[in-house]
C-alpha positions, 0 to 999 in steps of 0.5 A, spaced: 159 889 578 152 889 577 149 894 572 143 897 573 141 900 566 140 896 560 145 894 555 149 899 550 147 898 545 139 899 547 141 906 548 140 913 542 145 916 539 149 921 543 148 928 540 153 931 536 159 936 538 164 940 535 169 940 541 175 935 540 176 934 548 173 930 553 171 933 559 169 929 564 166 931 572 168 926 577 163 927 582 163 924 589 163 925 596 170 928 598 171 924 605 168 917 603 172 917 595 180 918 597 182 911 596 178 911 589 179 917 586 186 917 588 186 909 583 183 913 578 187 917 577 194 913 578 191 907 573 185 909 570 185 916 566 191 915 563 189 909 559 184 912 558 187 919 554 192 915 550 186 910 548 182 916 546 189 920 542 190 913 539 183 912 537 179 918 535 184 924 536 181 927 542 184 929 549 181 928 555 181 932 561 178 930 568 175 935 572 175 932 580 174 939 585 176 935 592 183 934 588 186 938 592 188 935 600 186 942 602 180 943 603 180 952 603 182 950 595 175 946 595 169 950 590 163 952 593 157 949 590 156 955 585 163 953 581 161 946 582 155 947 578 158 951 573 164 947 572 159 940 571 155 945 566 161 946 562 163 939 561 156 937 559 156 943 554 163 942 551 164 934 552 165 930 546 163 924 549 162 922 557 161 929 560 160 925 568 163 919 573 160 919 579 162 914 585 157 914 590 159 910 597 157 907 603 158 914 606 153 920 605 158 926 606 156 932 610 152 938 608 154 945 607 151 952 609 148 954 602 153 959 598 147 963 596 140 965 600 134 969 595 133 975 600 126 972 602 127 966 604 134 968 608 130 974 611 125 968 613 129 964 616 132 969 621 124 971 623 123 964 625 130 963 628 129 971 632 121 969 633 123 962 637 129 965 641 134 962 638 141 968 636 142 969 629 148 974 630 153 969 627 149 966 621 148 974 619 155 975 619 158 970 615 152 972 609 153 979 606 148 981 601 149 981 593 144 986 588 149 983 582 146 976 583 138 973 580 134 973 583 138 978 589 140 973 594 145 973 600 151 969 599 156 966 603 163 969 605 169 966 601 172 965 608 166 960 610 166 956 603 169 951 607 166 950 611 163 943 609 168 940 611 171 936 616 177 935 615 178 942 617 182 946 624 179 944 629 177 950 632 174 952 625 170 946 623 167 947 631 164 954 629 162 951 622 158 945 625 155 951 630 153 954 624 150 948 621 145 947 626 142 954 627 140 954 620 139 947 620 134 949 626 132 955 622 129 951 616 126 946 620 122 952 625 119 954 617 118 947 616 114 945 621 110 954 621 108 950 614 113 956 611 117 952 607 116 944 603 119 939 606 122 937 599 125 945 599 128 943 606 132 937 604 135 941 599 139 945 605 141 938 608 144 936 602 152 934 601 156 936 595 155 929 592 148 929 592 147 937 591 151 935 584 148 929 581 142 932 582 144 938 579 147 934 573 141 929 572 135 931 574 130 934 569 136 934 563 133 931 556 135 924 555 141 925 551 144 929 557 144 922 560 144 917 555 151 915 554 154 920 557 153 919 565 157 913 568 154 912 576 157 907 580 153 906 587 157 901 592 153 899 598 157 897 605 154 892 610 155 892 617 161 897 615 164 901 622 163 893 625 162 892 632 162 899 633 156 900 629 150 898 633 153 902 639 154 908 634 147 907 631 144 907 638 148 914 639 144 917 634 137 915 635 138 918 643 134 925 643 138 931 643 136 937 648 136 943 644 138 948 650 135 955 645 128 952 644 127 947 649 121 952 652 118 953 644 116 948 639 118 941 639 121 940 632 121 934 626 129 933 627 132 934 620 133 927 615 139 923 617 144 922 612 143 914 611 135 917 610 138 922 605 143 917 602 138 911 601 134 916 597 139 918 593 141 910 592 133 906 592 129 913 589 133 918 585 137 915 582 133 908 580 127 912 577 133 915 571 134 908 570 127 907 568 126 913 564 132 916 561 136 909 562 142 911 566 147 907 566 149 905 574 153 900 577 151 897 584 156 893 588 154 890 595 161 888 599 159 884 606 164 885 611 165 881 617 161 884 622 167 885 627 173 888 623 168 892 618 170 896 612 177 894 612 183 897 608 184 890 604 176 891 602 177 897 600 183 895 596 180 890 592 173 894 591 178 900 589 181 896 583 175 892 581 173 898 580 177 901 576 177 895 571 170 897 570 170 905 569 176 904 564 172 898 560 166 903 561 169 909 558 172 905 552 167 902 550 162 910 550 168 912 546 169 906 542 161 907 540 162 914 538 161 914 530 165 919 526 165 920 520 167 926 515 159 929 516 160 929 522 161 935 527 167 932 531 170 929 524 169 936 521 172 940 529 179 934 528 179 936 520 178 945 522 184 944 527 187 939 523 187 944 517 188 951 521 195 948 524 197 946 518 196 954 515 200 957 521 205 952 520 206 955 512 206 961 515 212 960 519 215 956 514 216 962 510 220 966 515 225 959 513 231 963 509 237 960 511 239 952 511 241 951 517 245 945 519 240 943 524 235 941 519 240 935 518 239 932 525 231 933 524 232 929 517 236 923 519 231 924 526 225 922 522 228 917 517 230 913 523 226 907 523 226 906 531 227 912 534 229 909 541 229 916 544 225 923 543 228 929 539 229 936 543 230 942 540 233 946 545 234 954 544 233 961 547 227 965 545 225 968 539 232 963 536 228 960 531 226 954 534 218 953 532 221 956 524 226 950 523 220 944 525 215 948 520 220 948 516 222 941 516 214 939 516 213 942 510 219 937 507 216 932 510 210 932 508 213 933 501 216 926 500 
């Protein structure tokens, strides 16, 4: 893989943290990133959280929102916001990991709508003839939001997806294009930016790359941010000169072909060689964003194959898994510092609960031999069990054994 930012050790120091937890955001387009993800996490993630226990003490949990293979279960952009706003705050290292494919993903209709440009949208819908019933049926009005928007029903906060019933994903796609239409009828009336436009067109993945990298002070992104961009020529094989031909047909648009001839929306592959060619290279110039690029060329008459996509999949696990070694590996702690004072607080805090236990020990029980001639094994070749009802002194005994320990 090739990097597009320069060598770590150009970069600043990453800022401090008092947690003694990584929390990493494993940002990516559900529908272009199964096979990735799912390596990752078999192969990846696991190392990593025994390299950073053995190493500097620290858990690790991994925060990927399509996890699940139910797409209902999947967060609505809100949620996805705050849980990246969590890893940023409360990461003691590398708070986000972001695998963007060949694949753009597909946008969703907005959770949220600031009651002023929602009511915009339906006059310029309403205005141009085009029915709005169903767009204001699946909205409901909330005074509790900042500013006071109109949100989007929990039931239709799937809708991004389309991997979704049939039924449901022929409705969702139905909506899609009446508010899409909406924005470009505003759009073109000079009632909306075409740069405010292209965040209704958004996927998931861009909407969140952009929410975690976009205007953040430099040590937000410095150190902490993996981004992996892999770029897929001739892709669907034969297929993709007849498909590309198929979408550059104009579509009659049956509810406003008597109006106003409008600007079609940017297509994903614009949207995505915007995120790719301009987005993200201007932070690899101005915050130094570490990005990693790989081009695969696949035959042009089989396309993107399951044995590519295999072999790119652990090629990329190789990288992610010495990329993330090498960020915790340069985390520098010392006793002054916030994260060695944080390991130390907690170190000492278990300590004192655990001789607060040790003086409910009253009685000798045989079972402190067991733990003895457990600990003074020189190999242990099995785990110790201790095993027992509620409240019949379990968590007393290993207190109480921990202070001998300690005392020898």
């Amino acid at each position: 893989m090739h990097s597009g930012g320069q060598q770590l050790d150009c970069f600043a120091s990453p800022p401090r943290c008092s947690s003694s937890c990584v929390k990493i955001y494993l940002c990516s387009s559900p529908e272009d990133s199964v096979v990735e993800r799912r390596a990752l996490r078999e192969t990846v993630f696991p190392r990593f959280r025994e390299h950073c226990r053995h190493s500097l003490g620290l858990e690790v949990r991994v925060i990927d929102p399509f996890e699940s293979s139910d797409p209902r279960h999947w967060p609505d952009e809100n949620t996805r916001q705050q849980l990246i706003q969590e890893c940023r705050e409360s990461s003691a290292g590398p708070f986000l990991l972001a695998l963007v494919g060949h694949q753009y993903g597909a946008a969703s209709l907005p959770t949220q709508v600031e009651v002023s440009e929602y009511q915009l949208l339906l006059q310029e819908s309403q205005q141009a003839g085009i029915s709005t019933q169903e767009l204001e049926r699946v909205y409901q009005r909330d005074e509790n939001t900042v500013p006071a928007s109109y949100c989007l029903r929990p039931s239709h906060r799937h809708a991004c997806c389309p991997t979704a019933e049939v039924k449901e994903e022929v409705k969702d796609a139905e909506l899609r294009k009446v508010f899409q239409t909406a924005v470009s009828l505003c759009v073109h009336n000079d009632l909306m930016t075409p740069e405010r436009a292209k965040s209704y067109y958004r996927s998931a993945l861009d909407a969140d790359l952009r929410f975690a990298l976009e205007n953040r002070p430099d040590e937000d992104i410095v150190r902490r941010c993996l981004v992996y961009v892999h770029k897929v020529v001739n892709a669907r094989g034969g297929r993709e000169k007849r498909e590309m031909s198929l979408q550059l047909q104009p579509k009659s648009e049956s509810d406003s072909s008597d109006q106003v001839a409008l600007r079609p929306p940017p297509t994903s592959d614009e949207l995505l060689s915007e995120l790719c060619d301009v987005f993200l290279p201007g932070l690899i110039t101005s915050s130094k964003l570490l990005v990693y690029a790989t081009t695969t060329e696949c035959d042009h008459r089989h396309g993107y194959t399951t044995t590519r996509r295999r072999g790119y999949a652990e090629g990329l696990c190789q990288q992610v898994h010495s990329d993330l070694a090498g960020l915790i590996d340069d985390l520098k702690i010392s006793e002054d510092s916030n994260l060695g004072n944080a390991l130390s607080r907690e170190e000492a805090e278990q300590k004192q609960l655990c001789d607060i236990f040790a003086r409910f020990y009253d009685v000798t029980q045989p079972e402190e031999e067991k733990v003895r001639a457990y600990v003074e094994q020189r190999d242990p070749q099995c785990p110790l069990v201790v095993m027992g009802g509620p409240c019949t002194g379990k968590t007393v005994l290993l207190a109480r054994c921990t202070q001998k320990v300690d005392a020898l």
